[in-house]
C-alpha positions as CSV (number, residue, x, y, z in Angstrom):
1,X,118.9,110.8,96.9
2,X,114.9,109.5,96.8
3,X,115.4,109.2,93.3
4,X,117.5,106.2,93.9
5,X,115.2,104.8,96.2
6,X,112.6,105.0,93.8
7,X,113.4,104.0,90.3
8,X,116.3,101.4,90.0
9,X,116.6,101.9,86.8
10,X,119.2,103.9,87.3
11,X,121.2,101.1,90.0
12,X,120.7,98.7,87.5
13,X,122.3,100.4,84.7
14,X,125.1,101.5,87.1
15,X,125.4,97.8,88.4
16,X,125.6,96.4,85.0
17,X,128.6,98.9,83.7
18,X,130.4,97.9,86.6
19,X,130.3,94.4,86.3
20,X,131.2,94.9,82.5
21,X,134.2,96.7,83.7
22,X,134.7,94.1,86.1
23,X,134.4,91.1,83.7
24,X,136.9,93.0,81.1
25,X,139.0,93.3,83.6
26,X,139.0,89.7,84.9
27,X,139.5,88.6,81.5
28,X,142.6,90.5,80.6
29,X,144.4,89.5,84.2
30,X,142.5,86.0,85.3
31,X,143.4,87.1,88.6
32,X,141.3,86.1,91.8
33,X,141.1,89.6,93.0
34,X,139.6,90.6,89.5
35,X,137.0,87.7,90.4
36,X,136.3,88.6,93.6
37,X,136.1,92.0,91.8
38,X,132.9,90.6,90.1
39,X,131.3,89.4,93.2
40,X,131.4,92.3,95.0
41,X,129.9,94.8,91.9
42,X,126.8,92.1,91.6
43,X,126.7,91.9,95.6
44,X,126.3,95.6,96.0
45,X,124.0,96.0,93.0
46,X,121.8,93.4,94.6
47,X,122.2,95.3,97.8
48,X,121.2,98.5,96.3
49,X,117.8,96.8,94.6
50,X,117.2,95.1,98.1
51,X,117.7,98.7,99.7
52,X,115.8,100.3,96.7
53,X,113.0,97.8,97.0
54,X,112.4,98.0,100.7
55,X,112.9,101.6,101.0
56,X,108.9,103.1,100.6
57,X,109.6,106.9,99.9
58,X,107.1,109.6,100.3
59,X,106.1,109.7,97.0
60,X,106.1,106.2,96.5
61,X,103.5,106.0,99.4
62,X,100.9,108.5,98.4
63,X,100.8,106.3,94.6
64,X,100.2,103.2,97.3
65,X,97.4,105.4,98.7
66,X,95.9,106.1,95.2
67,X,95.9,102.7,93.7
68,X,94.3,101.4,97.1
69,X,92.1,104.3,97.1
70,X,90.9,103.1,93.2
71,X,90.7,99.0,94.6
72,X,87.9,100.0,97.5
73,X,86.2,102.4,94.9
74,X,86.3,99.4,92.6
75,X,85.2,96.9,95.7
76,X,81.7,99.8,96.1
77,X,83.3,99.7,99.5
78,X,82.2,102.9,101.0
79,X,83.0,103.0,104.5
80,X,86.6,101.8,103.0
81,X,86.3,104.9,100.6
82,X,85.4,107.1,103.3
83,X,88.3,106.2,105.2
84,X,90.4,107.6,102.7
85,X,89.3,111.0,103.0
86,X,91.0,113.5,106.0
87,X,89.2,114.7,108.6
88,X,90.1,117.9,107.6
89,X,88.5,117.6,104.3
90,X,85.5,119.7,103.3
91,X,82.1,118.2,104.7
92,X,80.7,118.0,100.9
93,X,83.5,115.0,99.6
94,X,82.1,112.8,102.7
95,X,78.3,113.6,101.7
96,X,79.6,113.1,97.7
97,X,81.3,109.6,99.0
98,X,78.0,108.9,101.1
99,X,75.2,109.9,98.2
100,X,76.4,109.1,95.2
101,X,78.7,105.8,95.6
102,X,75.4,103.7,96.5
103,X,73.6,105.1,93.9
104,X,75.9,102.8,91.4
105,X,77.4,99.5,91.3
106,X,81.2,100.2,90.0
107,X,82.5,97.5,88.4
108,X,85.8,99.6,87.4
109,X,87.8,102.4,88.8
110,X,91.6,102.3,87.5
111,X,94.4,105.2,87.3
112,X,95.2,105.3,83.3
113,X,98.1,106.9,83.5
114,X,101.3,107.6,85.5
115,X,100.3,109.9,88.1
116,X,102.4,113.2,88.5
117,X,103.0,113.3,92.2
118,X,104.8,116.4,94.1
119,X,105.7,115.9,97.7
120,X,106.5,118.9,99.8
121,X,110.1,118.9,100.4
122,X,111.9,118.4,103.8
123,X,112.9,115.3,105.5
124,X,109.3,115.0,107.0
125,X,106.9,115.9,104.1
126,X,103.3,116.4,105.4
127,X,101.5,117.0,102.1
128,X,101.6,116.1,98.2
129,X,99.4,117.5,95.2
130,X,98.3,115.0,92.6
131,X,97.2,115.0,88.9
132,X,95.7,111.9,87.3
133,X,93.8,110.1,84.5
134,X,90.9,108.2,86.2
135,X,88.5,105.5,84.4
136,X,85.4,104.5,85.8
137,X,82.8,101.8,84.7
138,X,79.5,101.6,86.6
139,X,76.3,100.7,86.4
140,X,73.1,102.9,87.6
141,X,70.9,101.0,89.9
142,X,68.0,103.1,89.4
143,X,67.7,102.2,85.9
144,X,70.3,99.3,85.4
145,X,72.2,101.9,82.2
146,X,75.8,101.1,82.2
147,X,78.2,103.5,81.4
148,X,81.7,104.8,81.7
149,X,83.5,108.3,82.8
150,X,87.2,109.1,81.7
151,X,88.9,112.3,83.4
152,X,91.1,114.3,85.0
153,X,91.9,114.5,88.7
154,X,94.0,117.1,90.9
155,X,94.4,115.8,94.5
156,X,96.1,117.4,97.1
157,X,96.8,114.7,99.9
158,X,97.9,114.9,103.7
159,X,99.8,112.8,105.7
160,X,98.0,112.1,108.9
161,X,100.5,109.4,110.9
162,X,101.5,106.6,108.7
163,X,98.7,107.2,106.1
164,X,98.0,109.6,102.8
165,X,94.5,111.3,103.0
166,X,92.7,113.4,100.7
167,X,91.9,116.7,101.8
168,X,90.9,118.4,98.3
169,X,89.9,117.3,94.7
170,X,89.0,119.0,91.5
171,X,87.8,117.2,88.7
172,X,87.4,118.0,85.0
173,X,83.7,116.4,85.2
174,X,80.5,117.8,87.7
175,X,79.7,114.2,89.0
176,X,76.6,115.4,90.6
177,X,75.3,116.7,87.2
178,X,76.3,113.5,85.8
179,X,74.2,110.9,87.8
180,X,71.3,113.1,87.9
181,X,71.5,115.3,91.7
């Protein structure tokens, strides 16, 4: 039933045969409980889309995680990246985070496409594997060359309390190679 919870495409297209059902049949009877037939399909429907809107589902909170994750890469926030990362993450992504972030200013870092999230199921999910299109734009302080990287990242992500940490990544691209370590 998540799947409610997160698109409402589907409550909105449900609301809006209803209330077409609703209207038809207020107009063939002009009866009040044929009106108050109306109000009740759009008062649910808008219950369902406050319900669906309020509702943050597992998988709706590890995207949060990523697109905050990509705003404090974007901000060259460090410590903020850092905090992003488990503590039961291999030592290397924290030196990675620690070495090569300062060595650039990034004045872009955006998720290009939809990401393809998969919670583990179970009323209490404690970990999700993620694929994505990343985009980055920086700029090298050593030498002041600009440039931008476009690729391909699997993420598998733990829930530690309330929040979504990495614990593992694999991308397409050796960024250590690339900036010259």
């Amino acid at each position: 039933m998540t799947w409610l919870a997160e698109n409402s495409l589907a409550i909105w297209m449900i609301g809006a045969i209803a209330l077409t059902f609703a209207v038809i049949v207020f107009l063939q009877r002009r009866t009040s409980g044929a009106l108050i037939g109306i109000a009740g399909v759009i008062g649910v429907t808008a219950l369902l889309l406050l319900l669906s809107w309020l509702i943050e589902t597992p998988r709706e909170a590890v995207e949060r995680s990523l697109y905050q994750l990509a705003t404090t890469v974007e901000a060259n926030d460090v410590k903020g990246a850092l905090s992003f990362i488990a503590p039961s993450a291999a030592p290397q992504m924290r030196r990675d985070v620690n070495e090569l972030m300062p060595l650039v200013k990034i004045e872009r870092a955006r998720i290009t496409s939809t990401p393809e999230i998969e919670v583990e199921s179970g009323p209490n999910p404690k970990t999700a594997a993620v694929v994505c299109q990343a985009m980055i734009v920086a700029v090298n302080k050593q030498d002041g060359l600009k440039g931008g990287a476009y690729d391909r990242l699997h993420m598998k992500w733990i829930r530690q309390g309330d929040r979504w940490l990495i614990e593992s990544y694999q991308s397409d691209k050796n960024w250590n190679r690339a900036l010259g370590k």
